[in-house]
PyMOL CGO cylinders between C-alpha atoms (Angstrom):
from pymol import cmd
from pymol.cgo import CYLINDER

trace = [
    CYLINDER, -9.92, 105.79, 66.94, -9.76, 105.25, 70.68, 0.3, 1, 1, 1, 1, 1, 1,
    CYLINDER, -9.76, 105.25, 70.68, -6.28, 105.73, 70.78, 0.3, 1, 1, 1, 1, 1, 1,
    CYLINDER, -6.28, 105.73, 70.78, -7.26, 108.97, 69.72, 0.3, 1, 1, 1, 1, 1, 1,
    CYLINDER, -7.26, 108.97, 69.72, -10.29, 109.62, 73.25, 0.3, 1, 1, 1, 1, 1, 1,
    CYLINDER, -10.29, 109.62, 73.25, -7.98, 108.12, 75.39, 0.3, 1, 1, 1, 1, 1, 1,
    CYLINDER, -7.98, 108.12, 75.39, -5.14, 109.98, 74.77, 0.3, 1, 1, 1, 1, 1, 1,
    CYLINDER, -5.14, 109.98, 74.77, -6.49, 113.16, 73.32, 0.3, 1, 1, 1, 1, 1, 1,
    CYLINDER, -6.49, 113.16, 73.32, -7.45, 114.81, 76.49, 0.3, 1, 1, 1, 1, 1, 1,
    CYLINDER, -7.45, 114.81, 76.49, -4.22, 114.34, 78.43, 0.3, 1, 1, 1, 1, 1, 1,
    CYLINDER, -4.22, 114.34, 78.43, -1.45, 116.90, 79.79, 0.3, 1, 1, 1, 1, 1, 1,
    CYLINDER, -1.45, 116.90, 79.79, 0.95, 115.38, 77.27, 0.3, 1, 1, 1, 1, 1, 1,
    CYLINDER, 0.95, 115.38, 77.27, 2.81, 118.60, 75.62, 0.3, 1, 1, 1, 1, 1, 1,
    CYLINDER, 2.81, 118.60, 75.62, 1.76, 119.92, 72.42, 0.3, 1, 1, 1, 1, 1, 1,
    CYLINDER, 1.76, 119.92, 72.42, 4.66, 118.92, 70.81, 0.3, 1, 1, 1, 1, 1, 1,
    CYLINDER, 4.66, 118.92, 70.81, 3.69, 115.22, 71.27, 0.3, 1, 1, 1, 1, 1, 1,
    CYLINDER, 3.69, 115.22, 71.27, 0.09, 115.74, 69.31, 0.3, 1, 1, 1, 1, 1, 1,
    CYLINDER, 0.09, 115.74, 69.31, -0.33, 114.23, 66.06, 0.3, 1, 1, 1, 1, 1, 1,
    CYLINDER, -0.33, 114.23, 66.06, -2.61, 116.13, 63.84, 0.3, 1, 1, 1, 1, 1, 1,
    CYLINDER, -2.61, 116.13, 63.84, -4.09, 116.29, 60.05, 0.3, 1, 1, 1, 1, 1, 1,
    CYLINDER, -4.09, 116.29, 60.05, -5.38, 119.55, 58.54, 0.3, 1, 1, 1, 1, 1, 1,
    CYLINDER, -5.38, 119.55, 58.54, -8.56, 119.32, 56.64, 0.3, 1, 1, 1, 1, 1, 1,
    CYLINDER, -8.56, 119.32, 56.64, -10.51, 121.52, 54.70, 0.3, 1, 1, 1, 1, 1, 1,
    CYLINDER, -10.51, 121.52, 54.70, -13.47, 120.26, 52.54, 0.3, 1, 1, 1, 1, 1, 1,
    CYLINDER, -13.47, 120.26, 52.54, -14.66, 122.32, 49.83, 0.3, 1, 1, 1, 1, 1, 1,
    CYLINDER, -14.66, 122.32, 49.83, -18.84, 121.53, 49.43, 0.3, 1, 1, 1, 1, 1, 1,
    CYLINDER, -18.84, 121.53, 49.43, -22.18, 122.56, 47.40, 0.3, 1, 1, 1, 1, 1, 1,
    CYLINDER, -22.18, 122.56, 47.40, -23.23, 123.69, 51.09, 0.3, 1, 1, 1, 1, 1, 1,
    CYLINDER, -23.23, 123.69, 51.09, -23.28, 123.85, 54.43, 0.3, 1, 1, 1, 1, 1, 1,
    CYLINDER, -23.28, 123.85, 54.43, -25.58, 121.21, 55.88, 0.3, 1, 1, 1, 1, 1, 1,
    CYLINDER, -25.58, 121.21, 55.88, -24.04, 117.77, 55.48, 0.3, 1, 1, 1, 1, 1, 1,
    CYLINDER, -24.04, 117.77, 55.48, -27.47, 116.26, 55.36, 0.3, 1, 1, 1, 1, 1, 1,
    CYLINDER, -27.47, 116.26, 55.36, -28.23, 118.10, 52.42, 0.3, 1, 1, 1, 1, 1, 1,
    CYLINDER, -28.23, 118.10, 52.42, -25.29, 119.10, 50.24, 0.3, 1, 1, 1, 1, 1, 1,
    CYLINDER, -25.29, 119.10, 50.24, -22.18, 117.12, 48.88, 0.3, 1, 1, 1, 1, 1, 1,
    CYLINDER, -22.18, 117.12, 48.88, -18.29, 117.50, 49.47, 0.3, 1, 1, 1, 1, 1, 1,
    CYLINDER, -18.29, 117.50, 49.47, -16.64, 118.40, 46.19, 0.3, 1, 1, 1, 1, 1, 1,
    CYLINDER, -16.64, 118.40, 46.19, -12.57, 118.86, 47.14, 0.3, 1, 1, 1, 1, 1, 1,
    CYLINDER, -12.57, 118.86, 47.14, -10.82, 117.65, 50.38, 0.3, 1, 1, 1, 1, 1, 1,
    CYLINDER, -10.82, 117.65, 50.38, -7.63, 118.67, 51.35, 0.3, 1, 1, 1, 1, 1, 1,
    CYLINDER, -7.63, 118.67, 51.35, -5.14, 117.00, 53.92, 0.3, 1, 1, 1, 1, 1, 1,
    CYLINDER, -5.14, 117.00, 53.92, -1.87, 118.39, 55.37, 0.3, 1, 1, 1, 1, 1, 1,
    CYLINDER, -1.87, 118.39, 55.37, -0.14, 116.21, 58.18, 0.3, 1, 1, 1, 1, 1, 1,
    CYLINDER, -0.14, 116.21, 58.18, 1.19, 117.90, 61.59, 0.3, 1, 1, 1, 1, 1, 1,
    CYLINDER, 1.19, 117.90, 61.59, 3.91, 116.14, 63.66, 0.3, 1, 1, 1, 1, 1, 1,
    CYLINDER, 3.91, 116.14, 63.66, 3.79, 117.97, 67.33, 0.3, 1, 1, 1, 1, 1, 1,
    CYLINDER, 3.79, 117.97, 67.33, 5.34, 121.53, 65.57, 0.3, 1, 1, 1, 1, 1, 1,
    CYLINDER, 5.34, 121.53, 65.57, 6.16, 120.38, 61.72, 0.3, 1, 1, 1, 1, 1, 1,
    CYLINDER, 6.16, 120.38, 61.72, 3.86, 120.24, 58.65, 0.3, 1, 1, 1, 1, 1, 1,
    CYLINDER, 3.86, 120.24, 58.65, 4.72, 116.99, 56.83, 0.3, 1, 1, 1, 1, 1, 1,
    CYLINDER, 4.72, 116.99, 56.83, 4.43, 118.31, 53.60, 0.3, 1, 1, 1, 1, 1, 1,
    CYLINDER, 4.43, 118.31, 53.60, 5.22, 115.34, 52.03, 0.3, 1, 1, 1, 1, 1, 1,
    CYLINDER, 5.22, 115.34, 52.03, 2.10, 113.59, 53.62, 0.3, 1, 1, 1, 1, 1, 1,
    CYLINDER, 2.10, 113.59, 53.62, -0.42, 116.96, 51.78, 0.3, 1, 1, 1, 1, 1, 1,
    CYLINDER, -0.42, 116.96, 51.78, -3.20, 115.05, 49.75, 0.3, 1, 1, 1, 1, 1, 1,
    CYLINDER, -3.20, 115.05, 49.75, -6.02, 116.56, 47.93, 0.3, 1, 1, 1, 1, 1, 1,
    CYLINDER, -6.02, 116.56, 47.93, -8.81, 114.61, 46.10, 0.3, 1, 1, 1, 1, 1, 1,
    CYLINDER, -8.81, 114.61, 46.10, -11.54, 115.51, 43.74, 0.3, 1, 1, 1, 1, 1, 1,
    CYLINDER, -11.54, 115.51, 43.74, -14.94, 114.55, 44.36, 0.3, 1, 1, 1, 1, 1, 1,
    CYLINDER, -14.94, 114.55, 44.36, -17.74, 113.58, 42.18, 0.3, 1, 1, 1, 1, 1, 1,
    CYLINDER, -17.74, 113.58, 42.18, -21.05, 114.48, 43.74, 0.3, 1, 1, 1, 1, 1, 1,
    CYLINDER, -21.05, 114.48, 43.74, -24.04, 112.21, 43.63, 0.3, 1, 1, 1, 1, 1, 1,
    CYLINDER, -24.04, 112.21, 43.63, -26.99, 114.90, 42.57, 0.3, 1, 1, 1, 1, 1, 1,
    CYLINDER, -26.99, 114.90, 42.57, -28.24, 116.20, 40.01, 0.3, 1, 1, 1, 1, 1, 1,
    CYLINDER, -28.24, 116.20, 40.01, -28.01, 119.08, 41.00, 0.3, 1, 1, 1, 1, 1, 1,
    CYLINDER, -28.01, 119.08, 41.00, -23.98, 119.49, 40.46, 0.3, 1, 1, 1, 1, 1, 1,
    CYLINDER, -23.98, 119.49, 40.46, -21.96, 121.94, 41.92, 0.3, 1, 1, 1, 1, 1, 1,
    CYLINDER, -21.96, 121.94, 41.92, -24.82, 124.63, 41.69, 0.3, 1, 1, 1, 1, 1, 1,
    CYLINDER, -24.82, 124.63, 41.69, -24.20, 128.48, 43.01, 0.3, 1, 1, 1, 1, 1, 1,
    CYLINDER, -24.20, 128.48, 43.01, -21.37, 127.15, 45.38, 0.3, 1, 1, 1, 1, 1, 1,
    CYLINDER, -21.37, 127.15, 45.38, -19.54, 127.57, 41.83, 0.3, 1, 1, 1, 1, 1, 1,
    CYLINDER, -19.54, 127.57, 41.83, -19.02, 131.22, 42.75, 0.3, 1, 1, 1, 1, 1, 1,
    CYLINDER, -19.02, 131.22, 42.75, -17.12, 130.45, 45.76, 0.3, 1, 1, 1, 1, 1, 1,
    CYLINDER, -17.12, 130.45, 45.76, -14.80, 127.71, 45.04, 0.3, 1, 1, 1, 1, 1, 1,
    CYLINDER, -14.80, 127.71, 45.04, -14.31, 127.57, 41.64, 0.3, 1, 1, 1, 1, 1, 1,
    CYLINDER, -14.31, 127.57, 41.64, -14.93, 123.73, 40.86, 0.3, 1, 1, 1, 1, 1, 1,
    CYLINDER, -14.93, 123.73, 40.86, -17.16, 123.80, 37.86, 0.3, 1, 1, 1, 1, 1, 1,
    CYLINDER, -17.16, 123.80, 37.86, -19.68, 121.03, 37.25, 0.3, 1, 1, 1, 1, 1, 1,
    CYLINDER, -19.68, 121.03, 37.25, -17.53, 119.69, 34.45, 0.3, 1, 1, 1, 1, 1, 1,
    CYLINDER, -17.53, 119.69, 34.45, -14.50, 119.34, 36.85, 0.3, 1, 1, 1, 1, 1, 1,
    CYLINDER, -14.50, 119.34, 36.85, -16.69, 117.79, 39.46, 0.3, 1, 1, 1, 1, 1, 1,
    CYLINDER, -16.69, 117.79, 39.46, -18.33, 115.26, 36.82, 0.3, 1, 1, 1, 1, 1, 1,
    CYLINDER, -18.33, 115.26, 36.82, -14.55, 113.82, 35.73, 0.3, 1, 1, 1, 1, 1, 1,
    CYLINDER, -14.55, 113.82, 35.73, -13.83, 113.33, 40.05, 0.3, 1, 1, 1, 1, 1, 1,
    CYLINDER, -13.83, 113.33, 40.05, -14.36, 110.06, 41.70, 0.3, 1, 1, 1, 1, 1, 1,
    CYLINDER, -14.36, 110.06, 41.70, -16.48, 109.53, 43.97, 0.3, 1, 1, 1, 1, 1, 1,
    CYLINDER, -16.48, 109.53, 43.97, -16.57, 110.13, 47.79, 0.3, 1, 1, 1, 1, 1, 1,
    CYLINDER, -16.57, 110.13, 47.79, -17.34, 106.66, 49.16, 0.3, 1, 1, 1, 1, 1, 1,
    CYLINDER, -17.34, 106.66, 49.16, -13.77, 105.58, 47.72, 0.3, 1, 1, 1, 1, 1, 1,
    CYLINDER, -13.77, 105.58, 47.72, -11.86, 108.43, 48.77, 0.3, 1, 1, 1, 1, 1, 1,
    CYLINDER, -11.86, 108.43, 48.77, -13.35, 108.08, 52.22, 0.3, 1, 1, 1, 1, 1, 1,
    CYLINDER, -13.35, 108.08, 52.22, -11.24, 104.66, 53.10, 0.3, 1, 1, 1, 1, 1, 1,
    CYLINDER, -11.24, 104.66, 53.10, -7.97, 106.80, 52.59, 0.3, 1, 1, 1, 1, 1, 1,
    CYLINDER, -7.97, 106.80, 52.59, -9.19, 109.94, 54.40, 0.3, 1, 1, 1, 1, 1, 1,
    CYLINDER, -9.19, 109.94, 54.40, -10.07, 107.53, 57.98, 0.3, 1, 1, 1, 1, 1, 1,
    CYLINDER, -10.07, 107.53, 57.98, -6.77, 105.76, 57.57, 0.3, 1, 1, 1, 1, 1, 1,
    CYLINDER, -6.77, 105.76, 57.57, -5.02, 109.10, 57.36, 0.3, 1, 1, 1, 1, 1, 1,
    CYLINDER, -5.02, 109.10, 57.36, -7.01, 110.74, 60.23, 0.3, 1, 1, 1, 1, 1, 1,
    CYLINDER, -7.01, 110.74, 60.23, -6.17, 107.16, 62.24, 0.3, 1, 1, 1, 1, 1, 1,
    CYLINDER, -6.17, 107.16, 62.24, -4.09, 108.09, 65.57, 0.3, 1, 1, 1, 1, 1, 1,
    CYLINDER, -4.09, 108.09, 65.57, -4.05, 111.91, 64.68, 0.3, 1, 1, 1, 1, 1, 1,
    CYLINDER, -4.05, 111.91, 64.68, -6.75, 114.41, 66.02, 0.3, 1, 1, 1, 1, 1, 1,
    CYLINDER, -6.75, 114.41, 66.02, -8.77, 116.72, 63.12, 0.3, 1, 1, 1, 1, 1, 1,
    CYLINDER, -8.77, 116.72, 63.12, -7.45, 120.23, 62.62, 0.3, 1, 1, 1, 1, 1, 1,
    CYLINDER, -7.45, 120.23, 62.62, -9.46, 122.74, 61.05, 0.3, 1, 1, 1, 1, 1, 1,
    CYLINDER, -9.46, 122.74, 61.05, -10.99, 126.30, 60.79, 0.3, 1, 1, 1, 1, 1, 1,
    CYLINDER, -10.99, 126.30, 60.79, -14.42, 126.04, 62.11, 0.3, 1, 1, 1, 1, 1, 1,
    CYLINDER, -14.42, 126.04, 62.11, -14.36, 122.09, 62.68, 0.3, 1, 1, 1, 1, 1, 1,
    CYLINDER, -14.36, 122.09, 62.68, -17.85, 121.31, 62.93, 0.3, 1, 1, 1, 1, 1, 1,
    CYLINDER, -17.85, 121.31, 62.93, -18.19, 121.89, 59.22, 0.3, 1, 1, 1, 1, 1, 1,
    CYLINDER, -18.19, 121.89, 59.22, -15.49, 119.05, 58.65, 0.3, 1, 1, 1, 1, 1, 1,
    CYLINDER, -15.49, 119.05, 58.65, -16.81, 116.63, 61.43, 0.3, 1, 1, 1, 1, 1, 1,
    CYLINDER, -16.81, 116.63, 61.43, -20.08, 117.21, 60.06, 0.3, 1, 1, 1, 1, 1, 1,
    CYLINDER, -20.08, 117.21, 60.06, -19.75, 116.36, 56.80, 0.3, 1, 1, 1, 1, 1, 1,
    CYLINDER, -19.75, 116.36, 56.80, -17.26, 112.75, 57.34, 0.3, 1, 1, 1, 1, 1, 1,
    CYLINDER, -17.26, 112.75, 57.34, -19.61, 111.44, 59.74, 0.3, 1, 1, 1, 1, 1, 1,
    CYLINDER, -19.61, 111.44, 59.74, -22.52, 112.25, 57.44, 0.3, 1, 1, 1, 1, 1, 1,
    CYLINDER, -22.52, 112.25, 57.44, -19.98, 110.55, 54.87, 0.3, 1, 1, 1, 1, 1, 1,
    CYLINDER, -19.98, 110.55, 54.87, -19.39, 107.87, 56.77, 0.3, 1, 1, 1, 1, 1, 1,
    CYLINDER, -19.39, 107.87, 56.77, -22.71, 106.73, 57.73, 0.3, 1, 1, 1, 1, 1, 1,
    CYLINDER, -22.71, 106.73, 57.73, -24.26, 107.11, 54.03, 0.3, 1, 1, 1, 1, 1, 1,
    CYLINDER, -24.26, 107.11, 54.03, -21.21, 105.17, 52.94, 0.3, 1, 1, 1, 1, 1, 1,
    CYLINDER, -21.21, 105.17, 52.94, -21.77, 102.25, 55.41, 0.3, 1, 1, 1, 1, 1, 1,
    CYLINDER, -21.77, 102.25, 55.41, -18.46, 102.82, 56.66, 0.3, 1, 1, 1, 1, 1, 1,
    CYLINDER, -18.46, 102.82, 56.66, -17.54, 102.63, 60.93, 0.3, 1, 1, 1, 1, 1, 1,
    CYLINDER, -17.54, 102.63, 60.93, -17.88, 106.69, 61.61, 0.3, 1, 1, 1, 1, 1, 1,
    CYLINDER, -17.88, 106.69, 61.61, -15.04, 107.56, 63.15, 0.3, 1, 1, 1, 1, 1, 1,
    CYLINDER, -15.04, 107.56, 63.15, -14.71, 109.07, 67.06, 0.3, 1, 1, 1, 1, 1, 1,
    CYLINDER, -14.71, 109.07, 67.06, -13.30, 112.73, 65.25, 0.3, 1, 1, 1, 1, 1, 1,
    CYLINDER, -13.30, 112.73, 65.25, -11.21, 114.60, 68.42, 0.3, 1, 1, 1, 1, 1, 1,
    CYLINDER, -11.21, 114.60, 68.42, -10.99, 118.36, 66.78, 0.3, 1, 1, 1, 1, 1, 1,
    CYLINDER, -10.99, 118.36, 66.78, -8.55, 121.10, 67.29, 0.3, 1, 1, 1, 1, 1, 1,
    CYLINDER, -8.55, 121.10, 67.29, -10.38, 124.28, 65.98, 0.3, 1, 1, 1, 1, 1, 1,
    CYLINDER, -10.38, 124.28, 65.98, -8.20, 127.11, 64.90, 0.3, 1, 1, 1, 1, 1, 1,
    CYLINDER, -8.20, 127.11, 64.90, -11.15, 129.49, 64.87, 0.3, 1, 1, 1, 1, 1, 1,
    CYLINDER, -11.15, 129.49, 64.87, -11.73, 128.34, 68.73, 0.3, 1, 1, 1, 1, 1, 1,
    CYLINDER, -11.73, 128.34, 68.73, -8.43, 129.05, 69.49, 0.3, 1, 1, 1, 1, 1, 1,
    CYLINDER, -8.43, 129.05, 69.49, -8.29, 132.26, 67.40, 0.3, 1, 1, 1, 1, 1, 1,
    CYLINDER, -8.29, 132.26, 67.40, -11.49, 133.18, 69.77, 0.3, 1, 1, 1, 1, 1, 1,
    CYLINDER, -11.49, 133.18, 69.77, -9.32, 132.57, 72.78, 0.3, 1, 1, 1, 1, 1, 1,
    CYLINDER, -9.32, 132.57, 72.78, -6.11, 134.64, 71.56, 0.3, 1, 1, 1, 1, 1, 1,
    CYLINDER, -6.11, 134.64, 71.56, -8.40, 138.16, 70.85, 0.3, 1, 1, 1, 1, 1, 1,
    CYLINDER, -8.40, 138.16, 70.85, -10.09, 137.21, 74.10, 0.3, 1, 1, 1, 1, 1, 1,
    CYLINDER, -10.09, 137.21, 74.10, -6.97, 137.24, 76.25, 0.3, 1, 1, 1, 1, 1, 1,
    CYLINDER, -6.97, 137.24, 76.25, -5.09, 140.15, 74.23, 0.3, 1, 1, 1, 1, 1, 1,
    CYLINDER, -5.09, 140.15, 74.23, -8.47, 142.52, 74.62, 0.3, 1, 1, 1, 1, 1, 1,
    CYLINDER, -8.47, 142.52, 74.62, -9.86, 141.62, 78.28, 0.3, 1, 1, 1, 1, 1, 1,
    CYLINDER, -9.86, 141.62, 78.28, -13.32, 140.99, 76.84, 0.3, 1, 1, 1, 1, 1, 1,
    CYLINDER, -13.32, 140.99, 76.84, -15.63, 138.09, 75.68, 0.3, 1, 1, 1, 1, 1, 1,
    CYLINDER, -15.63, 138.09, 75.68, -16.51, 139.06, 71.94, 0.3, 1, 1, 1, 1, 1, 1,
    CYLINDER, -16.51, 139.06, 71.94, -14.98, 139.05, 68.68, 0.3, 1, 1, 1, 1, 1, 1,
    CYLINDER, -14.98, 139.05, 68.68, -16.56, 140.06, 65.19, 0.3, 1, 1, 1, 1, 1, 1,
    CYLINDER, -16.56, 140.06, 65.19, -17.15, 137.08, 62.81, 0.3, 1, 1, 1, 1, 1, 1,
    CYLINDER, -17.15, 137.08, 62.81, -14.82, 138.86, 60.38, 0.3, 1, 1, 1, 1, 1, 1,
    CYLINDER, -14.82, 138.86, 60.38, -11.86, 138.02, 62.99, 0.3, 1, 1, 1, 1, 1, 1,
    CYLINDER, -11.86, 138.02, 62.99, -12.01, 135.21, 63.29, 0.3, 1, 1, 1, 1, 1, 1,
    CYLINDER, -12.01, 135.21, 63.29, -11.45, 134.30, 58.93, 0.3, 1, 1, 1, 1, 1, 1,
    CYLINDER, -11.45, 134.30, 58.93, -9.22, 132.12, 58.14, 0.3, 1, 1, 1, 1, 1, 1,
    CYLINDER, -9.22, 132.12, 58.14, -7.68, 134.87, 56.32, 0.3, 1, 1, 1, 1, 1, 1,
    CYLINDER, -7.68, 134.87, 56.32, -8.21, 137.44, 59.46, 0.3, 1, 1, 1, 1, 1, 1,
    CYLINDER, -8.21, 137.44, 59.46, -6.81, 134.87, 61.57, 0.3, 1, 1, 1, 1, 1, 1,
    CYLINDER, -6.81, 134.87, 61.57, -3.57, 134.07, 59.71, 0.3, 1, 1, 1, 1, 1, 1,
    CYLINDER, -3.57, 134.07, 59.71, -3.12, 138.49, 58.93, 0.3, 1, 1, 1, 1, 1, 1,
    CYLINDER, -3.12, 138.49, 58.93, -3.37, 138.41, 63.09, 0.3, 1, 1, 1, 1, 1, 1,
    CYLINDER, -3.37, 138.41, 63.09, 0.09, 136.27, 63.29, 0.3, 1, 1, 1, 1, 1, 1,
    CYLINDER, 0.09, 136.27, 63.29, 1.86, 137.57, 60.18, 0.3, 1, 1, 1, 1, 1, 1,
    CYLINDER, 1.86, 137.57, 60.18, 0.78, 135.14, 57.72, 0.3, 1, 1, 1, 1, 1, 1,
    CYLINDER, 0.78, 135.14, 57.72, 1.26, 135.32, 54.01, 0.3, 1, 1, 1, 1, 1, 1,
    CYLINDER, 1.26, 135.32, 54.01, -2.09, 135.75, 52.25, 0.3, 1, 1, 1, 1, 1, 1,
    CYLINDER, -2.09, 135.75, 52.25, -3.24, 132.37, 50.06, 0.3, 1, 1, 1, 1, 1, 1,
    CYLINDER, -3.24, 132.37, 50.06, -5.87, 131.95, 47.56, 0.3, 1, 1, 1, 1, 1, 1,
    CYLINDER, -5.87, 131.95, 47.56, -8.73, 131.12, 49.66, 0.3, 1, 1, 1, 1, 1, 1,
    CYLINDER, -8.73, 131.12, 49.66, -11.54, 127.67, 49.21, 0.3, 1, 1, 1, 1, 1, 1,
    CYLINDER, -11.54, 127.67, 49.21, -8.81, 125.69, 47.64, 0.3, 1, 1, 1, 1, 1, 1,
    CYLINDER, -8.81, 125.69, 47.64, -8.77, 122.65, 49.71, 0.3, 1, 1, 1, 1, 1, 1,
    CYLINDER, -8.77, 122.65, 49.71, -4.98, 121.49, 49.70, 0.3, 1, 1, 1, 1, 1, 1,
    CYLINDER, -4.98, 121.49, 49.70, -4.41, 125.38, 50.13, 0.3, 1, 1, 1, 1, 1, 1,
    CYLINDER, -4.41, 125.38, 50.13, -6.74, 125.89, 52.61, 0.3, 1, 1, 1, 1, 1, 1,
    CYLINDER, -6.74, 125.89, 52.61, -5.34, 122.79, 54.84, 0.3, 1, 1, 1, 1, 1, 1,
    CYLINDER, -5.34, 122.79, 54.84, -1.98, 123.95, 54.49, 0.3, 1, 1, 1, 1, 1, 1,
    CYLINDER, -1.98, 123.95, 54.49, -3.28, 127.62, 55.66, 0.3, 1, 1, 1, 1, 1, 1,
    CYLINDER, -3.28, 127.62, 55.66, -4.83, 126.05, 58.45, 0.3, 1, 1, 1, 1, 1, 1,
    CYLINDER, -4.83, 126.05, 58.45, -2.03, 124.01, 59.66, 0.3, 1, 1, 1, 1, 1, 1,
    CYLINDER, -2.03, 124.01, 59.66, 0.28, 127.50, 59.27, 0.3, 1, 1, 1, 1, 1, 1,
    CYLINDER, 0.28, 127.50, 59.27, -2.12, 129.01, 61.66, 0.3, 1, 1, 1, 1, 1, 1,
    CYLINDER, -2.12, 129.01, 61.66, -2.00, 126.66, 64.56, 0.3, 1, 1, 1, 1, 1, 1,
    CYLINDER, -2.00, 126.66, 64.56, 1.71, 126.63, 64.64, 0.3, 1, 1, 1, 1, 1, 1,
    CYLINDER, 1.71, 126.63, 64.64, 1.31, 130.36, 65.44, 0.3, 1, 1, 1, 1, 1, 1,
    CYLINDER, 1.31, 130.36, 65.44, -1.37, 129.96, 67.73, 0.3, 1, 1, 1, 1, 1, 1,
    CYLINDER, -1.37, 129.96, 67.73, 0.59, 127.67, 69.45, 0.3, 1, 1, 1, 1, 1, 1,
    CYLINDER, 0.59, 127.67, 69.45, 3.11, 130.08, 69.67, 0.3, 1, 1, 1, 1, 1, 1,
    CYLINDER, 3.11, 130.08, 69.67, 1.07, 132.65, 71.02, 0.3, 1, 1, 1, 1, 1, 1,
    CYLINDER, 1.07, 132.65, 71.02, -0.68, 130.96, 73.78, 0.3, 1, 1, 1, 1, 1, 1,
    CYLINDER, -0.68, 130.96, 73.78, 2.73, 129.49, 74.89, 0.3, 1, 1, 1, 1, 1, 1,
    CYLINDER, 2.73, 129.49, 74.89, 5.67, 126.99, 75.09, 0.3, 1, 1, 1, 1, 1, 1,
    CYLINDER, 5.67, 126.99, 75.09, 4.14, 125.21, 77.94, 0.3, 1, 1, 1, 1, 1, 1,
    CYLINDER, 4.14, 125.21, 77.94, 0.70, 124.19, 76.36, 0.3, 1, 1, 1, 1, 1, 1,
    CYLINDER, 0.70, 124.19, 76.36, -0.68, 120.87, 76.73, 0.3, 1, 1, 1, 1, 1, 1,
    CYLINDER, -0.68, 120.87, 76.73, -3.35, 119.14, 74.91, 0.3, 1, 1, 1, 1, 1, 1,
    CYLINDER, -3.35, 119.14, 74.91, -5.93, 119.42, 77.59, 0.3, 1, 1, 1, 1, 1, 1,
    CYLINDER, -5.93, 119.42, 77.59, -5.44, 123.58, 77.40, 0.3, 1, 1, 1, 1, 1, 1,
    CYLINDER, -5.44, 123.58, 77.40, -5.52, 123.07, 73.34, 0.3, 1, 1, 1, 1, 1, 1,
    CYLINDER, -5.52, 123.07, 73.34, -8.87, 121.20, 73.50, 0.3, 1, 1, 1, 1, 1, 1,
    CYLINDER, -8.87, 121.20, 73.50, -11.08, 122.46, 76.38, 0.3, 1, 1, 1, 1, 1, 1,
]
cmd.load_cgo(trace, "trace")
């Protein structure tokens, strides 16, 4: 992963980065308290999704507790989650996949959060996760088109975000779906903030 420091911060062109898309469907939002239940990866190759590289992977929690009231948003029911495997050997594949290739997702800290929580209850090296945030960048794009420093939570979706550029409407906390969505999005970010943008202007 410090291919990934090194190199991540540099004013190589966007076209050069190599990302992967991840959305994690969970009983929560605190990854020292609840469990990741669905991942969802979708490879980017400077401006092309690699659809052929799209994983998703069910996940068995570990407490008792199931899936709980996160039911309701999601859809994974505790029966679904029971017949999963669970995270610690998913995890291997999702670090080998994220190897050389900087995290992409809506609201990133949620996804960094919970892998290095994963990682360190596993007993497995946490990776050094460089994140490209498509609700960051989102941020940035209402910023410059309105001259002023605030935008309402409901703007920045990942559904608002994607109805901004055009996008077609998915079915939302599917994690394949959601990664793909995701991926979508910062193509047409990229777009918007320009030709000429390197990977130092896509991270700061």
């Amino acid at each position: 992963m410090r291919w990934r420091r090194r190199r991540a911060g540099s004013d190589r062109p966007v076209q050069e980065l190599r990302l992967l898309a991840v959305d994690l469907e969970t009983t929560g939002l605190d990854p020292q308290v609840h469990e990741v239940l669905s991942l969802g990866l979708v490879p980017v190759d400077g401006l092309t999704i690699d659809l052929s590289g799209a994983r998703q992977y069910a996940v068995r929690p570990t407490g008792a507790a199931g899936v709980g009231h996160s039911a309701t948003v999601h859809g994974i029911t505790d029966d679904e989650a029971a017949a999963a495997v669970p995270l610690s050997e998913v995890l291997p594949e999702v670090v080998a996949a994220l190897e050389g290739r900087v995290l992409l997702a809506h609201f990133a800290t949620l996804e960094t959060g919970f892998l290095t929580a994963a990682c360190r209850r596993a007993g497995l090296a946490v990776p050094d996760l460089v994140a490209v945030d498509t609700l960051e960048l989102q941020r940035r794009i209402l910023r410059r088109s309105r001259l002023h420093h605030h935008s309402s939570r409901g703007e920045l979706t990942l559904s608002a975000s994607r109805h901004h550029h055009g996008l077609p409407r998915y079915r939302s906390h599917d994690a394949l779906t959601d990664a793909l969505a995701c991926a979508e999005l910062y193509l047409a970010q990229v777009a918007a903030l320009g030709e000429n943008l390197t990977v130092r202007q896509l991270l700061r």
